[in-house]
C-alpha positions in Angstrom: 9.3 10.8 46.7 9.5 12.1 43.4 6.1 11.3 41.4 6.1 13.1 38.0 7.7 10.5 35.4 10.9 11.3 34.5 10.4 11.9 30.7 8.5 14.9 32.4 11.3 16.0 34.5 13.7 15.6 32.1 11.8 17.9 29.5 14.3 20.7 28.4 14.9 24.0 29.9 15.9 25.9 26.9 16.6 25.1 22.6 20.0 24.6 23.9 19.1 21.6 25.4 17.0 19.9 22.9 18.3 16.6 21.4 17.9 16.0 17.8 16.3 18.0 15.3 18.7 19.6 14.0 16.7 21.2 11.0 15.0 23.2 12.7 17.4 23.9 16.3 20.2 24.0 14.3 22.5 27.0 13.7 21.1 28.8 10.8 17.9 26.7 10.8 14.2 28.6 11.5 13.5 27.6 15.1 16.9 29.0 16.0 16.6 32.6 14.1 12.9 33.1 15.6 14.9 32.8 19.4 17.8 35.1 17.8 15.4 37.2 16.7 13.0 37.6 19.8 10.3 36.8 17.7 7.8 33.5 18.1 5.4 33.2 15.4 2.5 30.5 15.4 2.8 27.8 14.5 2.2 23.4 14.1 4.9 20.8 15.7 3.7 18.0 14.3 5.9 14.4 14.2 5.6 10.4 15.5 5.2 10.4 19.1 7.9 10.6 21.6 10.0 13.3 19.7 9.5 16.0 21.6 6.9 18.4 20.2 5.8 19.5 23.6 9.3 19.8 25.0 10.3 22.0 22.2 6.9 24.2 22.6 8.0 24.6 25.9 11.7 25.1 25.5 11.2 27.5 23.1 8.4 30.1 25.4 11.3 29.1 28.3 14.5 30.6 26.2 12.5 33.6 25.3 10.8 34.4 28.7 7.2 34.3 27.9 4.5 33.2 30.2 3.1 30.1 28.4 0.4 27.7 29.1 -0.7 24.0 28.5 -4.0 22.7 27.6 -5.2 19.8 25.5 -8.0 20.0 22.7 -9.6 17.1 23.6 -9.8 17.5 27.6 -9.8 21.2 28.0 -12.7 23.2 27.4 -13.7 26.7 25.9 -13.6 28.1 29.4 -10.1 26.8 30.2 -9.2 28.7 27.0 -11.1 31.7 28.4 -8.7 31.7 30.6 -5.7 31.7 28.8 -7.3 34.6 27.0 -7.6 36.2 30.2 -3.9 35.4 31.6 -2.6 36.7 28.0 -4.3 40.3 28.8 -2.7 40.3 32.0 1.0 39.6 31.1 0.7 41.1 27.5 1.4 37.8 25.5 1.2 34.0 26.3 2.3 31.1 24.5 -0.4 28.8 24.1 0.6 25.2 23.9 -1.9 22.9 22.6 -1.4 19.2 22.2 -3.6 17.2 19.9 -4.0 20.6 18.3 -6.3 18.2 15.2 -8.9 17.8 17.4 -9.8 21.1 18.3 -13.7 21.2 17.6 -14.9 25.0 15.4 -16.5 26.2 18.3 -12.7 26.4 20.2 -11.3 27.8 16.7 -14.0 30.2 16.4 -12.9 31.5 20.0 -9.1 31.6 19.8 -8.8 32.9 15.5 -9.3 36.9 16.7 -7.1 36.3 19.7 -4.3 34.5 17.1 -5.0 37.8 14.9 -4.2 40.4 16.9 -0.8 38.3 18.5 -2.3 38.4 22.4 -1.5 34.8 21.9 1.0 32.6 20.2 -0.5 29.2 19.3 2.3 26.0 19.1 0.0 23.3 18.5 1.4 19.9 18.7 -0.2 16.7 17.0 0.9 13.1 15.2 -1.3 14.2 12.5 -0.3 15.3 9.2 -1.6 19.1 9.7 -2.6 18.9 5.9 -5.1 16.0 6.7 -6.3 17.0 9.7 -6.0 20.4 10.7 -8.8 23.2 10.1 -7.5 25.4 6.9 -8.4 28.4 9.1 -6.0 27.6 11.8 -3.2 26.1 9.4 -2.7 28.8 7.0 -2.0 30.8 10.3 0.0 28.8 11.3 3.9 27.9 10.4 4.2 24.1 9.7 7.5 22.2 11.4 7.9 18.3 11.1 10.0 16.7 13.5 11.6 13.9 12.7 12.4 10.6 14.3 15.1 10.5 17.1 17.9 8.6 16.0 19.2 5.6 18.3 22.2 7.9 19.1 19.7 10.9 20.5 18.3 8.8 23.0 21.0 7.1 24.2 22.5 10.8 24.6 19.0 11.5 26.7 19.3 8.5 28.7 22.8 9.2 29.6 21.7 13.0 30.6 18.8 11.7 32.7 21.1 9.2 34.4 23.9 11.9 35.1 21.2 14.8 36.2 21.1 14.9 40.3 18.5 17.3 40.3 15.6 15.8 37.8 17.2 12.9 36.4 18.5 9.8 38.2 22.2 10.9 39.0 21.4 10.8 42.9 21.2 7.1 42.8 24.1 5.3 42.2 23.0 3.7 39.0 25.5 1.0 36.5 24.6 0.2 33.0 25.8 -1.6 30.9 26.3 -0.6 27.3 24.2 -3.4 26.2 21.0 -2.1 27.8 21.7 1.2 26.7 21.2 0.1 23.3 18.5 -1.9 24.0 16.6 1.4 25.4 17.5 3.1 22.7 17.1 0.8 19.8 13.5 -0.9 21.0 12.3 2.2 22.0 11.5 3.0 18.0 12.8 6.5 18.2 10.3 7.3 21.1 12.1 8.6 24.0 9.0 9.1 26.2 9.2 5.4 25.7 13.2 5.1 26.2 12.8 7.2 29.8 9.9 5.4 30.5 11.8 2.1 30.5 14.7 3.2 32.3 12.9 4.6 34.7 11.0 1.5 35.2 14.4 -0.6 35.3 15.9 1.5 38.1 12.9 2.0 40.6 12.4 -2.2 40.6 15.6 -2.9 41.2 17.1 -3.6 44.2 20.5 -2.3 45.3 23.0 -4.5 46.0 24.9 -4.4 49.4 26.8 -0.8 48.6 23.9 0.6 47.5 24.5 0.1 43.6 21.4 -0.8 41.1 23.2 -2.4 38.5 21.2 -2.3 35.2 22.3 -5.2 32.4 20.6 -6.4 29.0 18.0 -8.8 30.7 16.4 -6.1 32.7 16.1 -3.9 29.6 14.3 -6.2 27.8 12.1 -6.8 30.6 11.2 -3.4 31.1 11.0 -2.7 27.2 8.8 -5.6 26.9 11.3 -6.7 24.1 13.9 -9.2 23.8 17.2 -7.8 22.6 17.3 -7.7 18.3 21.0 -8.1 18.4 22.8 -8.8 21.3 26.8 -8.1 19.7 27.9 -5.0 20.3 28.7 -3.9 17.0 25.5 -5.0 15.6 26.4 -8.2 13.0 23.7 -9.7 13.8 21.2 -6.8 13.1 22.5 -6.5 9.5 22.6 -10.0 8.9 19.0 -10.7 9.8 18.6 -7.9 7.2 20.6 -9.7 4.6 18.9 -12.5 5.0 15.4 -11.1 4.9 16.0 -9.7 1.8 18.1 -12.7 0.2 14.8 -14.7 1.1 12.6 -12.7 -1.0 15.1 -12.4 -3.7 15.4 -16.2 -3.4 11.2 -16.4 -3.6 11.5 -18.3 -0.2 8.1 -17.3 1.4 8.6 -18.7 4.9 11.9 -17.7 5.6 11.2 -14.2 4.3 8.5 -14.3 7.0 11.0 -16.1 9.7 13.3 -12.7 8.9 10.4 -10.5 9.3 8.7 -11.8 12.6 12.4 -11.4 14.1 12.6 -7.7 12.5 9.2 -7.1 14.2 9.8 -8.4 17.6 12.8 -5.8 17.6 10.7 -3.1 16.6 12.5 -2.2 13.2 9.8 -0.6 11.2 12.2 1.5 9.2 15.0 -1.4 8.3 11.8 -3.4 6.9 10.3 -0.3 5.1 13.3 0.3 3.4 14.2 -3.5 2.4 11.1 -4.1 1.0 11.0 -1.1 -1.3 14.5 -1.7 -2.2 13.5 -5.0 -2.9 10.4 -4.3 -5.3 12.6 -2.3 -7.4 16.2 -4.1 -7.0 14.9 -7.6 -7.7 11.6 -7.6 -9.0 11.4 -4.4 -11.1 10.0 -4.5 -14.6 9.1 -8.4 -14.0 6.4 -7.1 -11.8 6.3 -2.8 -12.1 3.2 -2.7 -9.7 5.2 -4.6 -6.8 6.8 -1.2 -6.1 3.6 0.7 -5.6 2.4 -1.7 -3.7 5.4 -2.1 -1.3 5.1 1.4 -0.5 1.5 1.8 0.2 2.4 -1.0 2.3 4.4 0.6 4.0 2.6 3.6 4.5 0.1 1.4 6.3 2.4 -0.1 8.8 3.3 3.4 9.4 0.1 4.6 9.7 -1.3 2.0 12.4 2.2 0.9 14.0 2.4 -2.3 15.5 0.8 -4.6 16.0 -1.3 -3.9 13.2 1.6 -3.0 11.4 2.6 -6.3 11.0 -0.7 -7.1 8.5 0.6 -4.9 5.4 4.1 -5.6 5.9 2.8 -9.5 5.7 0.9 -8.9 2.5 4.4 -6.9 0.8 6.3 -9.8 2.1 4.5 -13.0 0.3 4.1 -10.9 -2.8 7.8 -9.5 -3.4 8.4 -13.3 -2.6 6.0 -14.8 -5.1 6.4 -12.3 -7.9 8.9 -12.4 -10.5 12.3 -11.7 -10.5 14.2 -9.1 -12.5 17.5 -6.8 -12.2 17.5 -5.8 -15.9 16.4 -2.0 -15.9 19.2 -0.8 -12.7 21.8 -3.4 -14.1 21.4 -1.4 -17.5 21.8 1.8 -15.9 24.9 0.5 -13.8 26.4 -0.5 -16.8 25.9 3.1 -18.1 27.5 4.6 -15.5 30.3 2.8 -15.6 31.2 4.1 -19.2 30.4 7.7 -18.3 32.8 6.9 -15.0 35.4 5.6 -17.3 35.2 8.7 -19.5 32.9 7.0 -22.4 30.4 10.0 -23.0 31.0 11.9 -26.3 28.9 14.8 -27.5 25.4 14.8 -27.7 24.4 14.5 -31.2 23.8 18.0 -33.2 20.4 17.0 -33.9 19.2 16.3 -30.6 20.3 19.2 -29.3 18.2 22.3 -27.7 16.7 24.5 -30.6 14.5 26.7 -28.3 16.3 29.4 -28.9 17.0 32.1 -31.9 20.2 31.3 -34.0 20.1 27.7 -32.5 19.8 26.6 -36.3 22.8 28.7 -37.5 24.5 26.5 -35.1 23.0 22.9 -36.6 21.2 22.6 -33.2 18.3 20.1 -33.8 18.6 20.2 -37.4 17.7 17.1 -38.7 16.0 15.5 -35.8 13.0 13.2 -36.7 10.0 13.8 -34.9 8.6 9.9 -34.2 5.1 10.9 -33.5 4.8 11.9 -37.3 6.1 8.3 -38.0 4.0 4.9 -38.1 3.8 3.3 -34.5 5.6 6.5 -33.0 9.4 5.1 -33.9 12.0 6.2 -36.2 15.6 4.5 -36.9 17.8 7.2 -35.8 20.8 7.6 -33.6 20.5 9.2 -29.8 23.9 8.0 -28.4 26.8 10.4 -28.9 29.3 9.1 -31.8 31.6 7.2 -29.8 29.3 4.8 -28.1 26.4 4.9 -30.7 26.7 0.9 -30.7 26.5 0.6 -27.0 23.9 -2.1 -25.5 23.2 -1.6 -21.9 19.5 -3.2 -21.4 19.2 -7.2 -21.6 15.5 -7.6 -21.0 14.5 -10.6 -19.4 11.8 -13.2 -19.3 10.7 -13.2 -16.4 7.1 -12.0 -16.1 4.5 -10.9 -18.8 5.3 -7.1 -18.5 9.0 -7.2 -18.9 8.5 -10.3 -21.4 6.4 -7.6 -23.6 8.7 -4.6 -23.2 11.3 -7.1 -24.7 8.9 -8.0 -28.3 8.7 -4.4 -28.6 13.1 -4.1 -27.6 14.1 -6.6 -30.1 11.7 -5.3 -32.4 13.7 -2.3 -32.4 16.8 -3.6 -32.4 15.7 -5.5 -35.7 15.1 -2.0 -37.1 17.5 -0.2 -36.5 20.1 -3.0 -38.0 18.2 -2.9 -41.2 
């Protein structure tokens, strides 16, 4: 019987075989031209968990034939490097692949910096650290830095597939049917972690029992069993996904605290943390904007919290966004203005830029009538001068209607219509 998990079995055997990350495995991209070129430097794999930093460490010593070997920063110590060190003299070179590379205490650095110097060893560290924050300046600025990225839902439905089709380390040798359903389920609860993914299909074929000819038929249910998530949408195309979405953000939009939080728990429970991310910035600066400028910032760090902790903590900040986006006020003015302008330029409505607003950096520029006549407004009384900025044909255009909707827009639009008052004088 076959003990090793299969997200371990299934790790790739060469670059060839790596799904996703295309940036840096792609044709032309860096990962691929050190292989082409025979040439591994050292370097930092560092990403959310489940995307494959180790596998790619590994498949990347693997396509180039060099001995490589795996320790961990936190439960190896100096002597197990030692080790290394002296396996490296023997062959020549080794790769050494180091996960949770941002714990590795000075004493281990100390040891392994000569060894990095002279090239007997290649160092791919791996981590879910940002290398900036938590990586040793002496080891980083030896080291190339690579983010990987998220797997998209389609990757890991591709590695699930492979791992049910592959007789030799997959799961092709039992006679497996699934339906399409749970395959999305796998992929789409799994939050771009395919160790995660595996893990649950793995799980969902080993507890089930075949039926009389032997078959383990795999449907929705049993997926969100073994995910330990019910099922975000259970229509194939996905309607109900994007309506959820619509609705979460119609309900801050609308200022409807509790069914803004209704949309959210169900965005939650399916593990969405980058639909809500993106909603609620969209939101801060789509329907809230100038009424409330500092909703935006906030969103974000918000954001950047959730992602920080993941869930279930995750679910705290997001809260916090959610009641305030809700409760703030409401305003569209500042993108509706610059909608309205792009519809003129669109439609051909530009003109020339006036002469003297044009650049003047430059010798002979005033020969030309470039800048002359422009009014400098700090050398005026409260930094504003009546002159005209739109090109000729559109210099009466009026794209921003500020609104009254909260204390900062309502005081950007005293100082607008005292402008406007101005310049009609």
């Amino acid at each position: 019987m076959e003990y090793r998990p299969l997200a371990y079995r299934m790790r790739p055997e060469n670059m060839d075989d790596i799904i996703g990350q295309e940036h840096l495995v792609g044709p032309g991209k860096m990962l691929r031209r050190m292989v082409e070129a025979s040439r591994l430097s050292s370097m930092i794999l560092f990403g959310p968990p489940g995307t494959g930093k180790t596998s790619l460490a590994m498949a990347l010593a693997k396509t180039l034939h060099i001995p490589f070997k795996m320790l961990n920063a936190v439960v190896n110590k100096k002597k197990d490097m030692e080790i290394a060190i002296e396996e490296a003299k023997i062959s020549g070179h080794l790769v050494l692949i180091l996960d949770e590379v941002h714990r590795l205490d000075k004493g281990k650095q100390d040891f392994l910096l000569p060894h990095l110097e002279s090239n007997l060893i290649t160092l791919i560290g791996c981590t879910t650290s940002n290398p900036y924050h938590s990586i040793n300046p002496a080891i980083r600025s030896r080291c190339h830095l690579f983010e990987l990225h998220k797997l998209t839902q389609q990757d890991i439905k591709t590695a699930l597939k492979r791992a049910l089709e592959d007789e030799k380390q997959g799961l092709g040798m039992k006679q497996v049917q699934i339906t399409e359903e749970a395959l999305d389920h796998f992929a789409f609860s799994s939050g771009g972690d395919l160790r995660a993914a595996l893990n649950g299909l793995e799980l969902a074929v080993y507890s089930s029992k075949p039926d009389s000819d032997g078959i383990i038929f795999i449907d929705l249910s049993i997926a969100e069993e073994c995910m330990q998530k019910k099922s975000f949408s259970h229509d194939k195309d996905g309607d109900a996904h994007y309506d959820v979405l619509s609705a979460f953000q119609k309900s801050i939009r609308g200022s409807d605290v509790n069914a803004a939080l209704h949309y959210l728990g169900r965005l939650i429970e399916a593990g969405d943390l980058e639909s809500i991310a993106r909603r609620l910035i969209v939101c801060a600066y789509e329907d809230i904007g100038l009424a409330n400028p500092q909703a935006g910032p906030r969103a974000l760090a918000a954001v950047e919290a959730a992602e920080r902790v993941g869930f279930p903590e995750a679910r705290i900040p997001l809260a916090v966004a959610v009641v305030e986006l809700c409760l703030s006020p409401k305003s569209n003015s500042a993108y509706q203005a610059l909608d309205k302008a792009l519809e003129d330029i669109r439609n051909g409505k530009s003109g020339e830029v006036p002469p003297h607003l044009k650049d003047a950096h430059y010798k002979g520029a005033k020969n030309l009538g470039r800048g002359t006549g422009y009014q400098y407004p700090h050398n005026f009384e409260q930094g504003w001068v009546d002159q005209q900025y739109l090109p000729d044909s559109i210099k009466d255009r009026i794209y921003y209607e500020p609104k009254d909707t909260g204390k900062f827009e309502s005081a950007l639009k005293r100082v607008y219509e005292k402008i406007m008052r101005n310049k009609k004088k």
